[in-house]
C-alpha positions in Angstrom: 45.6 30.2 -0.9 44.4 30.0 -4.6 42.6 32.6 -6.6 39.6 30.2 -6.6 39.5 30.1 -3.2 39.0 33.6 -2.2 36.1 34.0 -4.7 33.1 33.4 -2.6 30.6 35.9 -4.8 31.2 37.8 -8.2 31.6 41.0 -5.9 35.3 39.6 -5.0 35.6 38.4 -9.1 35.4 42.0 -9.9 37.9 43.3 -8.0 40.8 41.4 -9.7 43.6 43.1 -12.0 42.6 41.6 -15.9 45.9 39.7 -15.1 44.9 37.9 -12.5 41.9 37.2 -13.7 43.4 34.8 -16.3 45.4 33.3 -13.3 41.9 32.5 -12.2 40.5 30.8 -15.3 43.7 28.6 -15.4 42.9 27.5 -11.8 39.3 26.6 -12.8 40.1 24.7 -15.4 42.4 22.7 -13.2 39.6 22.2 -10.3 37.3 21.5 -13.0 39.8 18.8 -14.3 40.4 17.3 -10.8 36.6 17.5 -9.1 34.8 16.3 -12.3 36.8 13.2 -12.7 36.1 12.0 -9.5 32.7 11.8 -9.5 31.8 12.3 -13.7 29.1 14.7 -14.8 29.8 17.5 -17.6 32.9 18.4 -18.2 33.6 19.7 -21.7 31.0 22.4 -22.0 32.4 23.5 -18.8 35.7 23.9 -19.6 34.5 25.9 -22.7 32.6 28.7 -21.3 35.4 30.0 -18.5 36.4 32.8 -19.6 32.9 33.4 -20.8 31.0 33.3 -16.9 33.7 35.0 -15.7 33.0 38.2 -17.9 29.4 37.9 -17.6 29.8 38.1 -13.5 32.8 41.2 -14.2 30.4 43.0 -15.9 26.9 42.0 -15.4 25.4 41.7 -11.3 24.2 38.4 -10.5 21.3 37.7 -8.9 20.1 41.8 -9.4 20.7 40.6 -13.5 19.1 37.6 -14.5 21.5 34.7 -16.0 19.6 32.0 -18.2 22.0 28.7 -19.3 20.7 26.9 -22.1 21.5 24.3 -21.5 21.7 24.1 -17.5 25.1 21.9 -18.2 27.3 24.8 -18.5 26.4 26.2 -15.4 29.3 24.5 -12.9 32.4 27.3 -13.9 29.0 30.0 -12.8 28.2 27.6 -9.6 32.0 28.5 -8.7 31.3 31.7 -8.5 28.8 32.1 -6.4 29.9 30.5 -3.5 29.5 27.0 -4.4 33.2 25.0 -4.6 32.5 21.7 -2.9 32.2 20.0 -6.1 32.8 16.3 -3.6 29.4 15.0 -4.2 28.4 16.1 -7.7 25.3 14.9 -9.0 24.8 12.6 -6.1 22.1 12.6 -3.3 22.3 15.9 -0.8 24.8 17.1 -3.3 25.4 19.4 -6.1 23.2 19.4 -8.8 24.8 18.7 -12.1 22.1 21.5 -13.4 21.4 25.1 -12.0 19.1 24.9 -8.8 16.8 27.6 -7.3 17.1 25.4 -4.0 21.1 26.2 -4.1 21.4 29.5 -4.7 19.5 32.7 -5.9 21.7 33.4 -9.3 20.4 29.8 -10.4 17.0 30.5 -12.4 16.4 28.0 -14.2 16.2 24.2 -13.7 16.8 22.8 -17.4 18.2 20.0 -19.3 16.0 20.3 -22.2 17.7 22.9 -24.6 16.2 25.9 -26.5 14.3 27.3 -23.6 16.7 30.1 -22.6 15.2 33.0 -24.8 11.7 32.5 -23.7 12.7 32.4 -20.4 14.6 35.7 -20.9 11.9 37.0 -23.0 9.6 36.3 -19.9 11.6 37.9 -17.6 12.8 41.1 -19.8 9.0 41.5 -20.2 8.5 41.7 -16.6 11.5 43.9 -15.7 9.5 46.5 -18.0 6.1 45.8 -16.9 7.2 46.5 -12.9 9.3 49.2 -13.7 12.9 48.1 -12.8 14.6 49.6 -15.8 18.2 48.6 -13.9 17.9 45.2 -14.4 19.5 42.8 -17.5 18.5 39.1 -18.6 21.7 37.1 -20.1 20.2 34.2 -21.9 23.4 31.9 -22.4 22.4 29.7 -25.4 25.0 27.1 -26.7 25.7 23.6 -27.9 23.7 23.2 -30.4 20.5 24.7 -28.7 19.6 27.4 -31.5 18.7 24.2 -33.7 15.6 24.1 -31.9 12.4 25.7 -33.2 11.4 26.7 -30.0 14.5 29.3 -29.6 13.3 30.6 -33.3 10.2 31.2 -31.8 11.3 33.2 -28.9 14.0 35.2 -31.2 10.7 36.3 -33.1 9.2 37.6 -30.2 12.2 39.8 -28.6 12.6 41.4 -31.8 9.4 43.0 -31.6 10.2 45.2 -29.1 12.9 47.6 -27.8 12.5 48.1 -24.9 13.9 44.4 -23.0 17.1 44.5 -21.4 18.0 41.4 -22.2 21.4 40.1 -23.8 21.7 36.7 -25.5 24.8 35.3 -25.6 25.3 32.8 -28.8 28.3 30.2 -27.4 29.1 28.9 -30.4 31.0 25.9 -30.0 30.2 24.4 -32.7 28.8 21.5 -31.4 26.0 20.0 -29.3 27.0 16.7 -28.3 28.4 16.0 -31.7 29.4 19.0 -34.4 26.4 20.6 -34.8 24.5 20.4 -38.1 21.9 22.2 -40.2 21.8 25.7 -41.8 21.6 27.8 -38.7 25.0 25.7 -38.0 26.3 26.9 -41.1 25.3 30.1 -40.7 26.9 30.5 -37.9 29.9 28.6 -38.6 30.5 31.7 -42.0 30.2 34.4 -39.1 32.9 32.5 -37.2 35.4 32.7 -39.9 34.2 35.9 -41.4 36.0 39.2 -39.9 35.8 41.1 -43.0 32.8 43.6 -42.3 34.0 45.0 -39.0 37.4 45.3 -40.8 36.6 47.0 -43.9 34.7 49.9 -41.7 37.1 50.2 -39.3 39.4 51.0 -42.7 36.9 53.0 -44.0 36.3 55.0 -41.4 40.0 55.9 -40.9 40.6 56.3 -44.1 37.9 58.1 -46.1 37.4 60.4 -42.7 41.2 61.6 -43.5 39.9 63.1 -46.7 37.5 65.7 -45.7 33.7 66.3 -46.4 33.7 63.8 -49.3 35.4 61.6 -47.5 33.4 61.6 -44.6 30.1 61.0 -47.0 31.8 58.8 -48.8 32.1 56.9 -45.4 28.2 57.5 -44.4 27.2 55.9 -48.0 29.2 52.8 -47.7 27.6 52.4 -43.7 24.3 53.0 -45.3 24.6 50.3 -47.7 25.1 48.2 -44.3 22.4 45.4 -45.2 24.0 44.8 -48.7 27.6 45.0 -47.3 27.2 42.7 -44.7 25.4 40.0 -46.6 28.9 40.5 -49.0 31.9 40.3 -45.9 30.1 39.1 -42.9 26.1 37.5 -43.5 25.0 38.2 -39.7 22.3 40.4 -41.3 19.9 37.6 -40.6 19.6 38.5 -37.1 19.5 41.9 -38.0 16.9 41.3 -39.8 14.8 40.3 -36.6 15.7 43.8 -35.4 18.2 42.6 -32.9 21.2 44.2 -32.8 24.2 42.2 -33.1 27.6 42.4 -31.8 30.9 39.3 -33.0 31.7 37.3 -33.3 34.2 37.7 -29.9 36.8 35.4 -28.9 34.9 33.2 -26.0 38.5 32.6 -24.5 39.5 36.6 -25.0 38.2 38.0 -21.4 39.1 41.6 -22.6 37.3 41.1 -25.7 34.3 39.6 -23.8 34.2 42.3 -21.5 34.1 45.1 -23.9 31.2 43.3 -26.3 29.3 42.8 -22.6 29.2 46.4 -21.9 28.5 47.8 -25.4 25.7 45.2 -24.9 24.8 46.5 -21.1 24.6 49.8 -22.6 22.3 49.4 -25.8 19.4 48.8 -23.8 17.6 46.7 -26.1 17.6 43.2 -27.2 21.3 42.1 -28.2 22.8 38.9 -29.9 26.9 38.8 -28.2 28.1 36.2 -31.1 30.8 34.2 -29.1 33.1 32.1 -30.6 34.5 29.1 -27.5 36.2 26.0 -27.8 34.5 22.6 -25.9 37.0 20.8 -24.0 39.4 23.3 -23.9 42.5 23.7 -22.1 42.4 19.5 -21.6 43.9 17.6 -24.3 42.2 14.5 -23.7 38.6 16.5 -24.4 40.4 18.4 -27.2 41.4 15.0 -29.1 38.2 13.7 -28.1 36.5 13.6 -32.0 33.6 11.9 -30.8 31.9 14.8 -28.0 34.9 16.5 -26.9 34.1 14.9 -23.2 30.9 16.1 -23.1 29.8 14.1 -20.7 32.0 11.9 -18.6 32.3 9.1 -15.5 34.8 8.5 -13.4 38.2 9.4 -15.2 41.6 9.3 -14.4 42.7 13.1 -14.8 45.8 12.3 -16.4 44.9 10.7 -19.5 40.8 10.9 -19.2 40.4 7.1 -19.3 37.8 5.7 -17.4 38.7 4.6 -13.9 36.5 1.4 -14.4 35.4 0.2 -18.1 32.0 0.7 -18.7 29.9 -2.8 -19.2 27.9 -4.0 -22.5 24.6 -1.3 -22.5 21.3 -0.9 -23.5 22.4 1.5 -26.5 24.8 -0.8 -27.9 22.8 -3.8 -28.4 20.3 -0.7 -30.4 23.1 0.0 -32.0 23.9 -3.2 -32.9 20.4 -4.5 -33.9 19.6 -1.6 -35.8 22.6 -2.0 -38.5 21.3 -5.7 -38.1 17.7 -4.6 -39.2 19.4 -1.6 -41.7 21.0 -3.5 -43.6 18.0 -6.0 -44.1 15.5 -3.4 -44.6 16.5 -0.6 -47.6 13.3 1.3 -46.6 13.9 1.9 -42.8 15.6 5.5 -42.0 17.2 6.7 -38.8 16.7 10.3 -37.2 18.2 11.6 -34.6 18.1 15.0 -32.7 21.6 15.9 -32.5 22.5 13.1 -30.1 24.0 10.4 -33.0 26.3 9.0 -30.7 24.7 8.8 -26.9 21.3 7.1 -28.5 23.9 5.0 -30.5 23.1 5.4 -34.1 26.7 6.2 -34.7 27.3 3.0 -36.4 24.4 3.4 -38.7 25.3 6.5 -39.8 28.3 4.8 -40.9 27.1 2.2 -42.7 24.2 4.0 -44.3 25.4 7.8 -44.5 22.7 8.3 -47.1 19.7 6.8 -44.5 20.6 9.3 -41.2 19.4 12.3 -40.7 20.2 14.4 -38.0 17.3 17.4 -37.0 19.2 19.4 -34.6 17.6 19.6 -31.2 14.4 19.8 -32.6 12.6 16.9 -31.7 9.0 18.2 -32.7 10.4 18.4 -36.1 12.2 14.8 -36.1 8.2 13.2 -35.5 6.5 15.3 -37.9 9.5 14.7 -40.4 9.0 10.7 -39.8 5.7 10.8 -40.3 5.9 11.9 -43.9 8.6 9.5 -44.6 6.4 7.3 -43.8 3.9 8.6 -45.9 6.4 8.5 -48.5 7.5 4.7 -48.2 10.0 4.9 -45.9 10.1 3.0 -41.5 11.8 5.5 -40.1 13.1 5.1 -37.0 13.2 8.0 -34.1 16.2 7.6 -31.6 16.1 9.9 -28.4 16.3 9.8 -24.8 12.8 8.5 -23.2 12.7 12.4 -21.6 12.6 14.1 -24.8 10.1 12.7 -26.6 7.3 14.8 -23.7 8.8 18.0 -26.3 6.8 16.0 -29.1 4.1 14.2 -27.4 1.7 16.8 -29.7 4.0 15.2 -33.2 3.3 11.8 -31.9 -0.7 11.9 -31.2 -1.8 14.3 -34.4 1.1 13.6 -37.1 2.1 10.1 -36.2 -0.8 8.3 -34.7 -3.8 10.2 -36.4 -2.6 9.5 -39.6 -1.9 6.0 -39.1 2.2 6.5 -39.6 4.6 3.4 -39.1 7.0 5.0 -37.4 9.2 4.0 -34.6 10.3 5.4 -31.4 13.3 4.2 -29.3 13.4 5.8 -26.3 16.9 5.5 -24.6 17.4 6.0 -21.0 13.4 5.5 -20.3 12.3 5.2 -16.4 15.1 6.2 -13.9 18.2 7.5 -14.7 19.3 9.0 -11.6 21.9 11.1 -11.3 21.1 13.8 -13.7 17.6 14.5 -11.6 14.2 15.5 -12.5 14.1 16.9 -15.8 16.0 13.3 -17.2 14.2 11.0 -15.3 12.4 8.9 -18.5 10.0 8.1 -16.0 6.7 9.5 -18.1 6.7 7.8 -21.2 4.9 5.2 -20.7 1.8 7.2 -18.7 1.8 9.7 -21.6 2.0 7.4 -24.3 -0.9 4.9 -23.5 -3.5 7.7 -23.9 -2.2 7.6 -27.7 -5.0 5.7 -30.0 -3.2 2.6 -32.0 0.0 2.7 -30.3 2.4 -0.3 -29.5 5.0 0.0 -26.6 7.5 -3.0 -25.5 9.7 -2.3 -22.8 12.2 -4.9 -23.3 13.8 -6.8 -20.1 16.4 -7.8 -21.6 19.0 -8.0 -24.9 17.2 -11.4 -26.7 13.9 -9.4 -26.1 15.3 -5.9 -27.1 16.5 -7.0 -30.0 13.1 -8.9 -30.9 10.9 -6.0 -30.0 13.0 -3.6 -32.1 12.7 -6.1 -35.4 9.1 -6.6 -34.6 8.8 -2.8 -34.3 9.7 -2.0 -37.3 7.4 -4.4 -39.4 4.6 -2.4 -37.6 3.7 0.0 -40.6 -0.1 1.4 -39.5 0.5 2.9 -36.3 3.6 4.3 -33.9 5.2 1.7 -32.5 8.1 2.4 -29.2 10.3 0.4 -27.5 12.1 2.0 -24.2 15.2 0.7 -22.6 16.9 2.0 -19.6 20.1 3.2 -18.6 23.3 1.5 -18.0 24.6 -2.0 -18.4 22.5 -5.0 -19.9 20.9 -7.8 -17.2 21.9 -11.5 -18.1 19.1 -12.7 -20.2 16.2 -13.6 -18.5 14.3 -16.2 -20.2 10.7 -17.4 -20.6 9.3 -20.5 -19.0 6.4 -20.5 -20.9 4.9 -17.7 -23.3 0.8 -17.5 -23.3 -0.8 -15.7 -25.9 2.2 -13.5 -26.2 3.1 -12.5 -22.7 6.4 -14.7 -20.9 6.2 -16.4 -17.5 9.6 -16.0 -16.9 9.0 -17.9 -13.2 6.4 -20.2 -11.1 7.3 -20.5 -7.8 5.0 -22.9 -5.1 4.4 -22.2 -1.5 7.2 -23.2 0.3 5.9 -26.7 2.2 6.3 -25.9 5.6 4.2 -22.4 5.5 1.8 -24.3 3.4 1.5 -26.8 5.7 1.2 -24.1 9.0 -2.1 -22.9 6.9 -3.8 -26.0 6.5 -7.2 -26.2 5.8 -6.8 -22.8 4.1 -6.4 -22.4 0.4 -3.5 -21.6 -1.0 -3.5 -17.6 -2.2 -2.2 -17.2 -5.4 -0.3 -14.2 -6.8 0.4 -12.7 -10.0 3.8 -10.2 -10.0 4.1 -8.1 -13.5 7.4 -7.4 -14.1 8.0 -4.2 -16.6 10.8 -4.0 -18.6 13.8 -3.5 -16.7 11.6 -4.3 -12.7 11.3 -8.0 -14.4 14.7 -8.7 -11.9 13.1 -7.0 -8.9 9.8 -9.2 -9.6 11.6 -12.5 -10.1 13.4 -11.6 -6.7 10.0 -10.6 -5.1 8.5 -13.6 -6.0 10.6 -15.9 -4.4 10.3 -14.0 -1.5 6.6 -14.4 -1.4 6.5 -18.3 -1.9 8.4 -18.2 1.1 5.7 -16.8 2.9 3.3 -19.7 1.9 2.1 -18.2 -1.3 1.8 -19.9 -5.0 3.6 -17.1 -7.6 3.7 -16.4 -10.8 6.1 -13.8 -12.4 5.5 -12.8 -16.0 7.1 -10.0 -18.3 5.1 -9.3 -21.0 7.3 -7.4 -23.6 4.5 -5.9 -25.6 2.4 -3.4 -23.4 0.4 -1.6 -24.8 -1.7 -2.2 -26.5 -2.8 -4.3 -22.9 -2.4 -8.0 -23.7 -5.7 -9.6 -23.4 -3.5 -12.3 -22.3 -2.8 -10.5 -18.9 -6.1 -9.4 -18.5 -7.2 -13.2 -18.2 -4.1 -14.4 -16.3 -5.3 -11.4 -13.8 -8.8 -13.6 -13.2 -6.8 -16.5 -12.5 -5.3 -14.6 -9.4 -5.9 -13.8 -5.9 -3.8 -10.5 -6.7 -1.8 -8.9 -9.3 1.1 -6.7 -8.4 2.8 -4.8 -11.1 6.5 -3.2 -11.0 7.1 -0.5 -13.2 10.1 2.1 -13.5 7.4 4.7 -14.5 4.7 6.9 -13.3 2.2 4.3 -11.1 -0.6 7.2 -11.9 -1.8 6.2 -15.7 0.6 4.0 -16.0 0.8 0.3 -17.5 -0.5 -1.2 -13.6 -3.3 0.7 -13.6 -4.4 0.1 -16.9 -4.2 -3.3 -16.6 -6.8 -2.7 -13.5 -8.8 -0.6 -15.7 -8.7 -2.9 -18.6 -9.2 -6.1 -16.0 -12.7 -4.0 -14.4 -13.9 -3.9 -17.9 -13.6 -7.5 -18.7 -15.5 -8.6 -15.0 -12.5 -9.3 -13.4 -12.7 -8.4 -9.9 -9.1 -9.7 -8.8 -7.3 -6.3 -7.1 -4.6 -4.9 -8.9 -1.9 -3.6 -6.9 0.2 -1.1 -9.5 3.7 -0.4 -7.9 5.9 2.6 -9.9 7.3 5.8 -8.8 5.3 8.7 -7.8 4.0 11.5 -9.3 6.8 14.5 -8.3 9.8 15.9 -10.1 12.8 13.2 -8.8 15.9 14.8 -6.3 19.0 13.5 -8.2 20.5 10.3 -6.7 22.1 7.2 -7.7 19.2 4.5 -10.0 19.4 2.2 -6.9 18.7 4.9 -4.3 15.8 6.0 -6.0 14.3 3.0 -5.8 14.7 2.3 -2.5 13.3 5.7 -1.0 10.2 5.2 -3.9 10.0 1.7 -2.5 10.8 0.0 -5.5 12.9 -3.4 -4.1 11.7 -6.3 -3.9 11.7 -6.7 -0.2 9.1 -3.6 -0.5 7.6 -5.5 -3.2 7.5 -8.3 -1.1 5.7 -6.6 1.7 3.2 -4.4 -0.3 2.0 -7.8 -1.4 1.5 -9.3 1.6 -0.1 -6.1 3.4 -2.8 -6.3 0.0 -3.2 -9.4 0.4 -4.1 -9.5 4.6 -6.7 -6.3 4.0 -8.5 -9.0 1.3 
């Protein structure tokens, strides 16, 4: 029986010798290792933060104390912990969350993917502790990979250091890194204190020293502690944070558990709000994360354990043909600038920052700041473009509507991973761009169905120079290129399809009903398959994808007339999304053909596979296929 094994709560962690407590990280790397690689999900920041969770649980008591992972990714080695070791279905339907889940267990608090919400969280909850009374209770706000870039944790830091009285302890994992090696002067900051030892040093020699030599020793020793603000800004700069009026304790060795320990309970005891500077290493204790340059394994598929090669290689993706395109339009186009918010690689502008170091600018996880930012390099003279996953752009939805929009900004948007994206559950589902974006005055949104038309809507998007412009792609590999039959006023019949003869023929003396299917970016397939499916059933069909949504093509609004019904299939939000404003936009122009808008639902989406979700959202085409007919036998 291993170590690992026995632990079924952090009351059986703390009972272990310090010894065999490091015989216990060892094994969790190993299970991490072996689980993770057969089913993927987030590996690196895990193997980073062992010896972290395990102090925290040795000396702090889960659920009783609150613990806060920012982001919820480095939450597995804690789901060990406390009771939950059948890692078999990872990420996948009735399985494990890749995330922290309130519906698994009571030490999991918060739900999150979207970094630099930890503090408030713990703010919020330190603030109730002392509002109810329970002075016995601690908040551990874990915040890490790159997630003190964001404004938002600036914001909350302001607020905790305006009182003393919050138990709450947040624990800085500095890695480093977020995806990539983190950037920006809060980086550098805290990259000095991670080499920087001299402060602690010098008073610990001071204090032996000068205290040896009597009373003027011993003042000698209280004037060089008073002068603590100007000292520290000299041998270790973390006055910053002691500026805030938070004490601060480190930097401590995140892969010392003594160490850990010790900063935890000088923490536990200060009773106040207190920054535990730890200092861990992503990926480690694997050497193919160590070597890994590009995101230390960050996040990974299906590996083979032994050399963290993929078990299958990946197919051509979405990303790369953006990544491709925009060098393509780059090097074309001097004026047009890429931003990213500390995700260069996964959104693929990777090879852009190569070419054109001087032209890519990476914010940090602050994507409030990257709009705002584009907007007045727009202003300036500049097309920037704004590459992030379709999920994170809700965190700037204010950036887009008053900075971009309002003052008339050409600035684009590509919005990776947009509609479903499975696995990693609710809160990266890109599944509400398109609702929340069509409310936005001016605004021009293609959803691409494939690479000849993601590469056209992302050169078209950037010769837009008056208003936003955004074009969304999903996850995963690229379809074979669907082509258009025809294009009418802008929008592509990709296929006609006539009522097959013999169910014509069974209705004679009945007109034939006609039906329009709207195909949405990546649902083009699923309308195409639909489509076929409904000439079979006696019908005349016509599938179009119109690239450009919004603004609605007028174009669709007058194919709509020339309907019996119109059936759209979209990968977002069917509430406020592009179906029902075509409906909206069709009742305005007199057109009183119904329009059927088929998308997902609006609730927060269980984690499952892309093709699973569709199928218990009734998104196939066979549901297509008999939504269709159902409409069409009520008309």
């Amino acid at each position: 029986m291993t170590l690992l094994s026995s632990i079924t709560s952090p009351e059986d962690l703390r009972r272990l010798t310090p010894q065999q407590v490091e015989t216990l990280a060892a094994e969790i790397r190993e299970f991490l290792v072996s689980a993770v690689s057969r089913t993927g999900g987030h590996l690196g920041p895990n193997l980073g933060v062992v010896e972290l969770t395990l102090a925290m649980h040795r000396v702090f008591d889960s659920p009783k104390d609150s613990f806060v992972f920012d982001t919820g990714h480095q939450s597995y080695v804690h789901k060990l912990l406390t009771g939950r070791q059948d890692f078999s279905a990872l990420r996948k339907r009735d399985g494990m969350s890749g995330y922290p889940s309130r519906a698994e267990s009571p030490h999991d608090i918060v739900e999150n993917s979207h970094a630099s919400t930890a503090l408030s969280w713990g703010d919020g909850i330190a603030k109730a502790n002392v509002v109810r009374g329970l002075r016995d209770r601690h908040v551990v706000s874990v915040i890490g990979d790159g997630a003190l870039t964001g404004g938002m944790a600036w914001e909350a830091l302001n607020n905790i250091a305006e009182s003393q009285d919050r138990r709450l302890v947040i624990v800085v994992n500095d890695n480093g890194r977020s995806y990539s090696p983190t950037i920006g002067g809060m980086a550098h900051h805290l990259s000095t204190l991670r080499t920087t030892r001299g402060y602690e040093n010098f008073l610990d020699w001071g204090k032996r020293t000068l205290s040896r030599s009597g009373a003027p020793g011993r003042f000698a020793y209280e004037w060089l502690h008073g002068l603590k603000k100007g000292l520290k800004d000299v041998v270790a700069p973390q006055g910053m944070f002691e500026d805030l009026g938070i004490k601060y304790v480190g930097p401590v060795d995140g892969h010392d558990i003594e160490a850990l320990e010790h900063a935890f309970v000088r923490a536990r005891s200060y009773g106040a709000p207190v920054i535990v500077h730890v200092i861990t290493e992503k990926g480690r204790g694997y050497t193919p994360a160590e070597q890994d340059v590009a995101d230390r394994f960050h996040a990974v598929g299906q590996i083979h354990p032994e050399t963290g090669l993929p078990v299958a290689p990946s197919r051509f993706g979405w990303t790369s043909v953006f990544a491709d395109e925009i060098v393509k339009i780059g090097r074309r186009r001097p004026d047009v600038v890429a931003i990213t918010a500390a995700m260069l690689h996964p959104v693929g502008l990777a090879p852009f920052a190569e070419a054109f170091p001087e032209r890519t600018f990476d914010v940090g996880i602050a994507e409030q700041h990257a709009a705002t930012s584009a907007a007045g390099m727009a202003f300036a003279g500049l097309h920037p473009v704004v590459a992030v996953y379709a999920t994170f752009l809700n965190r700037a939805f204010d950036q887009v509507l008053m900075d971009v929009a309002l003052h008339k900004a050409g600035v684009t948007f590509v919005l990776d991973r947009a509609g479903i994206t499975g696995e990693d559950g609710a809160s990266h589902n890109g599944m509400w761009d398109m609702a929340m974006l069509r409310i936005v005055p001016g605004l021009h949104l293609a959803a691409p169905r494939d690479e000849p038309t993601l590469r056209d809507a992302l050169r078209h998007a950037v010769d837009i120079d008056d208003a936003p412009s955004v074009v969304r792609y999903p996850k995963g590999a690229v379809v074979e290129p669907i082509p258009a039959i025809e294009t009418l006023d802008g929008v592509d019949v990709v296929a006609r399809h006539d009522a097959v003869p013999a169910k014509k023929a069974a209705r004679a003396g009945a007109a034939t009903r006609r039906v329009l299917l709207v195909g949405v970016g990546s649902m083009t397939g699923t309308a195409m398959a639909a489509g076929e499916a409904l000439a079979a059933h006696g019908l005349d069909v016509t599938v179009v994808s119109p690239t450009w949504v919004l603004p609605m093509p007028s174009a669709l609004v007058k194919l709509t007339g020339e309907h019996d019904l119109v059936v759209t299939i979209e990968d977002g939000l069917a509430d406020g999304g592009v179906g029902s404003l075509l409906g909206q936009r069709a009742v305005e122009a007199g057109v009183t053909v119904p329009v059927v808008p088929l998308g997902l639902p609006t609730v927060f989406l269980d984690h499952m596979s892309i093709d699973q979700v569709k199928a218990t959202h009734r998104l196939t085409a066979q549901d297509v296929t008999r939504d269709a007919l159902t409409a069409l036998a009520l008309l």
